[in-house]
N, CA, C and O of each residue as an XYZ file, in Angstrom:
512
protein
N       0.846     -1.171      0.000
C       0.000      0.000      0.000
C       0.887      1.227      0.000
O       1.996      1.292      0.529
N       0.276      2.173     -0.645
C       1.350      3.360     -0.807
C       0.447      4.612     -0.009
O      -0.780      4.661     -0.088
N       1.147      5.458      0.650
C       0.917      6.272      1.379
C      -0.137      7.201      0.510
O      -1.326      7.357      0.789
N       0.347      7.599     -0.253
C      -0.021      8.504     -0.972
C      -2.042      7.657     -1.450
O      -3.118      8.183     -1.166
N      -1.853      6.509     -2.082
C      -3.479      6.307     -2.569
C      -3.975      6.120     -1.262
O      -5.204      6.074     -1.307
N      -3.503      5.982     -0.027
C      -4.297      5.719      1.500
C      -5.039      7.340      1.303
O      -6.249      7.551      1.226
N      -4.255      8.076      1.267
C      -4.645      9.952      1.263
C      -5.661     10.353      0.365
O      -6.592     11.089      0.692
N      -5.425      9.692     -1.210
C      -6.159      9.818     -2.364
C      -7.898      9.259     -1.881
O      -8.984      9.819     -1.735
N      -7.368      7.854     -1.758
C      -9.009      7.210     -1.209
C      -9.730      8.143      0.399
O     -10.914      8.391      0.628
N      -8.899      8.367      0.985
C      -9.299      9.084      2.030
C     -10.225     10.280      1.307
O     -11.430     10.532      1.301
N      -9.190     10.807      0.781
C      -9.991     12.506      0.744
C     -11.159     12.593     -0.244
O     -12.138     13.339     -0.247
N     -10.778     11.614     -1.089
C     -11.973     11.536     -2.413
C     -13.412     10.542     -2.048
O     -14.312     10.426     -2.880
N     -13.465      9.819     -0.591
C     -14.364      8.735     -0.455
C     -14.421      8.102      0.769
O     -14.720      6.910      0.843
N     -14.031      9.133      2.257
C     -14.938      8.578      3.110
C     -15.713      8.725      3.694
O     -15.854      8.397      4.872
N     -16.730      9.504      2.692
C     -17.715      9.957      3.151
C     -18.851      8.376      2.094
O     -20.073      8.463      1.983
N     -18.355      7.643      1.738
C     -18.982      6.989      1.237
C     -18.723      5.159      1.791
O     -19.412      4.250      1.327
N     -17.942      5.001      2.524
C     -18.151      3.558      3.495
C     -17.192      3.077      2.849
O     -16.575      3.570      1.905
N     -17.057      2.053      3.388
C     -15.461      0.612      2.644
C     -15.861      0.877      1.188
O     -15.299      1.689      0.453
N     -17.157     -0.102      0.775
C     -17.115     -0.252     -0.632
C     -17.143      0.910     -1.550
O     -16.978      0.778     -2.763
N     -17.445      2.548     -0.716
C     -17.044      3.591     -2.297
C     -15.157      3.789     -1.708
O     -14.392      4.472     -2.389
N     -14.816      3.297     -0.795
C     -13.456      3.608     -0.903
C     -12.830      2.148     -1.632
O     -12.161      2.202     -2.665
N     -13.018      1.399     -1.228
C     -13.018      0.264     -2.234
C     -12.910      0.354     -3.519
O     -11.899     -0.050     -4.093
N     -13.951      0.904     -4.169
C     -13.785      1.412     -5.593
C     -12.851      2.558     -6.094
O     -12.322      2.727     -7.193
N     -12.813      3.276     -4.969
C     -11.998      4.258     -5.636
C     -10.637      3.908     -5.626
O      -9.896      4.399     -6.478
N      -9.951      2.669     -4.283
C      -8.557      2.048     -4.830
C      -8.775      1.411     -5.957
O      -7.880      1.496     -6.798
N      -9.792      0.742     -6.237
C      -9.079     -0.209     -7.243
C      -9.376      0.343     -8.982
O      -9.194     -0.292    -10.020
N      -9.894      1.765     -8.785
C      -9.974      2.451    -10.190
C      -8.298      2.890    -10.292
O      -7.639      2.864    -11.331
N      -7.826      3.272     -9.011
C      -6.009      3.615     -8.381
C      -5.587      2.859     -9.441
O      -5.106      3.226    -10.513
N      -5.892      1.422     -8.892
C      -5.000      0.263     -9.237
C      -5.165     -0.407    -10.655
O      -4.347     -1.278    -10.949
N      -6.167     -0.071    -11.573
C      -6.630     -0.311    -12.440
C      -5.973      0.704    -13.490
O      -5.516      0.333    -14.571
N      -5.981      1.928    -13.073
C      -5.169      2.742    -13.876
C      -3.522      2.334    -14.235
O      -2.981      2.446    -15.336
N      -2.854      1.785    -12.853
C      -1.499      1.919    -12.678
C      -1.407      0.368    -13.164
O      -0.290     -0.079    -13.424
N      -2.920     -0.726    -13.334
C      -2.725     -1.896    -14.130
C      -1.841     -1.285    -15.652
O      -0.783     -1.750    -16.075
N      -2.621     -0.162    -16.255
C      -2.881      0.030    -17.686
C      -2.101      1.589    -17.681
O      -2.493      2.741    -17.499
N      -0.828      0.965    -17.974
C       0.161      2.584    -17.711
C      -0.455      3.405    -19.210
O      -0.662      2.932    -20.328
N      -0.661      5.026    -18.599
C      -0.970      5.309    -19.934
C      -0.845      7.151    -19.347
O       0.149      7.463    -18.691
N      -1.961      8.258    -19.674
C      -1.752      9.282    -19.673
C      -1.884      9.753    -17.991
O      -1.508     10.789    -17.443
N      -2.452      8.759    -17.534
C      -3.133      8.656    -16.464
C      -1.646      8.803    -15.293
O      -1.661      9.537    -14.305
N      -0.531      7.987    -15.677
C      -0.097      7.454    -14.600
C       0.704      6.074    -15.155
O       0.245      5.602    -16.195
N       1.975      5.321    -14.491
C       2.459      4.340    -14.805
C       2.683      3.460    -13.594
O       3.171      2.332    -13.519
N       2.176      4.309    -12.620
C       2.603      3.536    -11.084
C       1.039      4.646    -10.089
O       0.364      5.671    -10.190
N       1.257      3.491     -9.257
C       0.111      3.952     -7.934
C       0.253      5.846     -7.770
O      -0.644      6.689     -7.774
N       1.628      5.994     -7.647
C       1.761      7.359     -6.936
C       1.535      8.331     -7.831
O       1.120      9.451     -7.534
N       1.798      7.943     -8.952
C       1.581      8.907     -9.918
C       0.003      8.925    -10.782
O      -0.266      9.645    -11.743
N      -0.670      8.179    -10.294
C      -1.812      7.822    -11.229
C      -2.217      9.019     -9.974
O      -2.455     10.160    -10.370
N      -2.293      8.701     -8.345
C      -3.014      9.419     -7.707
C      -3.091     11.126     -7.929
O      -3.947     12.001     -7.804
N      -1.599     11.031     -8.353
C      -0.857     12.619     -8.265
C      -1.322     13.590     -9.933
O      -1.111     14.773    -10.201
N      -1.984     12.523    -10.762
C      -1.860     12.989    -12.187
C      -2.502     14.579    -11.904
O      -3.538     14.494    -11.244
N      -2.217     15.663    -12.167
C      -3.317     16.795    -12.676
C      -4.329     16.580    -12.793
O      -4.645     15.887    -13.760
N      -5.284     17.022    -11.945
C      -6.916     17.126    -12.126
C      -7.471     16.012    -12.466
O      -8.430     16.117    -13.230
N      -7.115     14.807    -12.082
C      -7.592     13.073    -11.380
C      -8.347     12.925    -10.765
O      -9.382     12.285    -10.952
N      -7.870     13.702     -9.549
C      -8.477     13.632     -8.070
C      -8.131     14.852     -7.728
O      -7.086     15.494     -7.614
N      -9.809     15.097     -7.524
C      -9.996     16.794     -6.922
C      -8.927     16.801     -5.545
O      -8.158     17.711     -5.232
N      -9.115     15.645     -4.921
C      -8.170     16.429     -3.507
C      -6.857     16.995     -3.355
O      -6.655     17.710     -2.374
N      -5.985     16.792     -4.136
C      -4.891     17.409     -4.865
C      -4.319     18.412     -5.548
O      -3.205     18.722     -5.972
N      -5.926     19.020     -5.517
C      -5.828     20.066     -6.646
C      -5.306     21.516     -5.530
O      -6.244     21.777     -4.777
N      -4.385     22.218     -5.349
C      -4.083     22.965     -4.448
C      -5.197     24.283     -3.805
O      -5.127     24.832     -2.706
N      -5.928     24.460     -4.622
C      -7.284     25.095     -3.945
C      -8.507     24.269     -3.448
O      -9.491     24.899     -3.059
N      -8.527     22.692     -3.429
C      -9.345     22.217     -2.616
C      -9.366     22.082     -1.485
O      -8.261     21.780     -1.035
N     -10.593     22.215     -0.351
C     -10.233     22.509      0.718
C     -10.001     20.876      1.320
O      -9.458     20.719      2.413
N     -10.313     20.089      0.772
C      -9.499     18.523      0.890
C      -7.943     18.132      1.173
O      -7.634     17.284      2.010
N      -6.893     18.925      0.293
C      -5.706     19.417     -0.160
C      -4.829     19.018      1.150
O      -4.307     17.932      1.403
N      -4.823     20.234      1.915
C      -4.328     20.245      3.248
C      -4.840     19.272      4.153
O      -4.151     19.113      5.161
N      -6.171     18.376      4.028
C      -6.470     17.746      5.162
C      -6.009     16.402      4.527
O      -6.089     15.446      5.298
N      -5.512     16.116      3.198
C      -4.993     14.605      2.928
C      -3.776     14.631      3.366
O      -3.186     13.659      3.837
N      -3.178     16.133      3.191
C      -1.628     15.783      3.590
C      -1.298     15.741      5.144
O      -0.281     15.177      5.548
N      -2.247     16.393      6.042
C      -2.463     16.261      7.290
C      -2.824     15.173      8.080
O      -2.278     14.948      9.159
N      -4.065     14.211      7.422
C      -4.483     13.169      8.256
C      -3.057     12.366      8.686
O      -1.984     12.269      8.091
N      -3.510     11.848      9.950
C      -2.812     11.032     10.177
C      -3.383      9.210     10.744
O      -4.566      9.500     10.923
N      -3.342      8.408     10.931
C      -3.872      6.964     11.132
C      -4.726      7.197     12.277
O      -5.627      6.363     12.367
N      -4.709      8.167     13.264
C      -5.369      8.437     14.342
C      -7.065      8.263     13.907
O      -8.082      7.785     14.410
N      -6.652      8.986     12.626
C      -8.360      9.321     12.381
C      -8.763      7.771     11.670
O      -8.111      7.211     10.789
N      -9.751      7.375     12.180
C     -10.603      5.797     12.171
C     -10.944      5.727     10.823
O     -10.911      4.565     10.416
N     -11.235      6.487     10.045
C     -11.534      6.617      8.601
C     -10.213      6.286      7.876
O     -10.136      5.140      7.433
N      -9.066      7.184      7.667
C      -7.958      6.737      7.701
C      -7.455      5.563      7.622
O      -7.128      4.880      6.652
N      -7.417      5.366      8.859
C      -6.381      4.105      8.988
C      -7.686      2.783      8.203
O      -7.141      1.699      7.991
N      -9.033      2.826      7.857
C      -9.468      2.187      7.096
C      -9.891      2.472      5.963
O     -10.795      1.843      5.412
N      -9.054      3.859      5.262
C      -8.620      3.794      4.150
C      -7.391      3.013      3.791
O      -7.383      2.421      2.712
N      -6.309      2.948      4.622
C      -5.096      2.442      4.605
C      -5.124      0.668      4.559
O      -4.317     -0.141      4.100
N      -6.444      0.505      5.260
C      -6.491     -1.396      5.377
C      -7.127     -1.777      4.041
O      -6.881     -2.902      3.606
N      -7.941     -0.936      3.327
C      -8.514     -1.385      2.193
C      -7.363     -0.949      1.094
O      -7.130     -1.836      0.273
N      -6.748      0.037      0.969
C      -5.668     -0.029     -0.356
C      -5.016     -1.413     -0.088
O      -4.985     -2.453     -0.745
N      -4.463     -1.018      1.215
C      -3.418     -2.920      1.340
C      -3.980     -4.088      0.509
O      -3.366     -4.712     -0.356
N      -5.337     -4.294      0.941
C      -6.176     -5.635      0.450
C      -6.225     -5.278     -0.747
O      -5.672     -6.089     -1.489
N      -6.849     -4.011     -1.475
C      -6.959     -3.961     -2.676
C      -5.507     -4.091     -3.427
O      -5.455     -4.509     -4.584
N      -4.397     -3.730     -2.743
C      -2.838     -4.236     -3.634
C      -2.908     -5.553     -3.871
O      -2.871     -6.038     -5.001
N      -3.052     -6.445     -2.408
C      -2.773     -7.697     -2.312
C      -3.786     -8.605     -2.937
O      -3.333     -9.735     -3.117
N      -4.998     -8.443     -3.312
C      -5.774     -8.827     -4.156
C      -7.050     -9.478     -3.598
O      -7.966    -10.037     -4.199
N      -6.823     -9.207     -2.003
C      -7.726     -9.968     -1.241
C      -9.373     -8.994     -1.039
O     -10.107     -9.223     -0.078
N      -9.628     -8.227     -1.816
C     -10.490     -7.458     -1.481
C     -10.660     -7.506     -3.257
O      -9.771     -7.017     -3.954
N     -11.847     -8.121     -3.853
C     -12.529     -8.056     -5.522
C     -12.636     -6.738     -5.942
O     -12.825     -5.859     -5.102
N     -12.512     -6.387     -7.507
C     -12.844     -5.429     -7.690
C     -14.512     -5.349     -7.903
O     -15.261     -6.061     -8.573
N     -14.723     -4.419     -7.224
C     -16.553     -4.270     -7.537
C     -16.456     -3.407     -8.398
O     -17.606     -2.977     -8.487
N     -15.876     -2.896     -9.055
C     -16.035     -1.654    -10.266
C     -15.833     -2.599    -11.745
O     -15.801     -1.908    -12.763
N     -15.703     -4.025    -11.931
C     -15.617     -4.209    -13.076
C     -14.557     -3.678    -13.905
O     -14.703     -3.574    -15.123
N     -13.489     -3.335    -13.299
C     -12.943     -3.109    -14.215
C     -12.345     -1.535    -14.384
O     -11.400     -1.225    -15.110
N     -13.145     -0.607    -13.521
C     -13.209      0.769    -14.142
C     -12.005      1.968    -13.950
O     -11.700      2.395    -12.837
N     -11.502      2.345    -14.958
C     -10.624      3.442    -14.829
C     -11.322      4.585    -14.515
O     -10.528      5.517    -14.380
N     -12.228      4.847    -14.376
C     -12.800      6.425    -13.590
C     -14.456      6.444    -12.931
O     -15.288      5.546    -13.059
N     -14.569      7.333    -12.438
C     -15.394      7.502    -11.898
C     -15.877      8.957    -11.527
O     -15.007      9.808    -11.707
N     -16.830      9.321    -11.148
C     -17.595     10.545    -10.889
C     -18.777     10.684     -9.670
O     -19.369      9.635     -9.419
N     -19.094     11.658     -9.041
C     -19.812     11.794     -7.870
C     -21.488     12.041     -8.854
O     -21.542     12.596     -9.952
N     -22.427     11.594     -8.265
C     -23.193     11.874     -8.960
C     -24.134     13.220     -8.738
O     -25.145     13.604     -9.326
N     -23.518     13.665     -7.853
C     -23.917     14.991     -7.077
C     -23.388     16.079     -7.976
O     -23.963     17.144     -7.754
N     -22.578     16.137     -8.815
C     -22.323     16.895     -9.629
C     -22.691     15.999    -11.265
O     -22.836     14.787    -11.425
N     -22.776     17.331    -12.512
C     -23.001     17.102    -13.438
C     -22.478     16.481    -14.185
O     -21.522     17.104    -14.647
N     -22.624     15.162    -14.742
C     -21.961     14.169    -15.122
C     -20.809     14.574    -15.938
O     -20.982     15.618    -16.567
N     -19.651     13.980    -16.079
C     -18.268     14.597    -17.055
C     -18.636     14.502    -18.831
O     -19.474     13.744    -19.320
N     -18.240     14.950    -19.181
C     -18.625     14.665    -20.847
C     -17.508     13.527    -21.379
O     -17.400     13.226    -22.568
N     -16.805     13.025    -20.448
C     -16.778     11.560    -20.981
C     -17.483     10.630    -20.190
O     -17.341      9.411    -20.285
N     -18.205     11.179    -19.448
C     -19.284      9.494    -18.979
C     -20.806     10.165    -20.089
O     -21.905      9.644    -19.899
N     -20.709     10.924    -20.809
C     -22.060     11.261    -20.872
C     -22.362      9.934    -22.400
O     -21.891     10.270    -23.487
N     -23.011      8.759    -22.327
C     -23.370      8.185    -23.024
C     -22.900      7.295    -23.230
O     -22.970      6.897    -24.393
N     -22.090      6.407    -22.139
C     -21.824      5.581    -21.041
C     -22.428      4.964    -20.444
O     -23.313      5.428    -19.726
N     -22.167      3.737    -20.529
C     -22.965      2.772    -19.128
C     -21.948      2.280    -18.119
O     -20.984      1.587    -18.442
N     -22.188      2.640    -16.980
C     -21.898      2.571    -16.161
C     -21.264      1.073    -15.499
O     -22.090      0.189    -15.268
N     -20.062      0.853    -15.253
C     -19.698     -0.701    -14.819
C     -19.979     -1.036    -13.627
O     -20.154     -2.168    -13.177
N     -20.011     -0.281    -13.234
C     -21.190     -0.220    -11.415
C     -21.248      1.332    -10.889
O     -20.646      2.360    -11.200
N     -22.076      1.061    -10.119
C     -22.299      1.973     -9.105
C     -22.340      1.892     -7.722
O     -23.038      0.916     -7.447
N     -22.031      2.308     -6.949
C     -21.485      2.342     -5.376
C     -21.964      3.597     -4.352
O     -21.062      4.435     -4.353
N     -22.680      3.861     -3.791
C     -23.315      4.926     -2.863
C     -23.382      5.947     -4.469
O     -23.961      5.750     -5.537
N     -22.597      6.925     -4.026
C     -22.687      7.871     -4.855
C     -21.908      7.945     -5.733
O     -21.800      9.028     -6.309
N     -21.051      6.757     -6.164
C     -20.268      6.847     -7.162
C     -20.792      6.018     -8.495
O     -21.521      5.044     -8.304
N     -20.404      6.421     -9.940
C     -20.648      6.301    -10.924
C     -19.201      5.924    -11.586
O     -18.379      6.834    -11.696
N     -18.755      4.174    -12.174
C     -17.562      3.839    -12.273
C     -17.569      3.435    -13.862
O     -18.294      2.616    -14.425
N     -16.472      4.315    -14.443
C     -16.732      3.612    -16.060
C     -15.551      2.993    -16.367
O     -14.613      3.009    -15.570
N     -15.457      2.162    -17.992
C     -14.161      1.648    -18.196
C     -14.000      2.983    -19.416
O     -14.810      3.242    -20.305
N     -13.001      3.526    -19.189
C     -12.762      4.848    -20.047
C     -11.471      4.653    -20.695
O     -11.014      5.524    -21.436
């Protein structure tokens, strides 16, 4: 597990339980399966430019991924699900999917006409 997607899944998905953080490692790991514009490794898929909003230096997410520390219970079970999702002991429920979107905002114009490889609380997971 790499420090960095523990932070990524944290800040982007725990407001959504194991299985939307679940999905959101293994879209991580699915990317860094399929090296491409995205990313060629875990740290860099998380880190790509405008990937993952929490990264983006004006989100107010930003400072609290680089801050958390294991103390916080969310956390440290973001950190137990990347592990499993490295080690393979945790399935992918996304089918497969390199991205995803909140459905609380207006869908991206690359999911628009798309079917969806699952869905998870509030997440919307495609193979893109």
């Amino acid at each position: 597990m790499t420090d960095t997607m523990a932070r990524t899944v944290w800040g982007e998905a725990r407001g959504q339980g194991e299985a939307g953080m679940a999905g959101v490692a293994w879209v991580i790991k699915n990317r860094a399966a399929h090296p491409g514009w995205w990313g060629d490794d875990i740290d860099s898929v998380c880190l790509k430019p405008y990937q993952f909003d929490v990264w983006l230096p004006n989100d107010p997410n930003c400072a609290k991924c680089k801050a958390v520390t294991l103390d916080d219970p969310q956390f440290a079970q973001a950190s137990n699900i990347c592990a499993s999702v490295i080690n393979g002991t945790i399935p992918d429920p996304t089918g497969g999917a390199t991205s995803y979107y909140d459905i609380s905002i207006q869908p991206p114009k690359w999911a628009v006409g798309k079917e969806p490889t699952a869905s998870i609380g509030a997440f919307r997971f495609y193979k893109v």
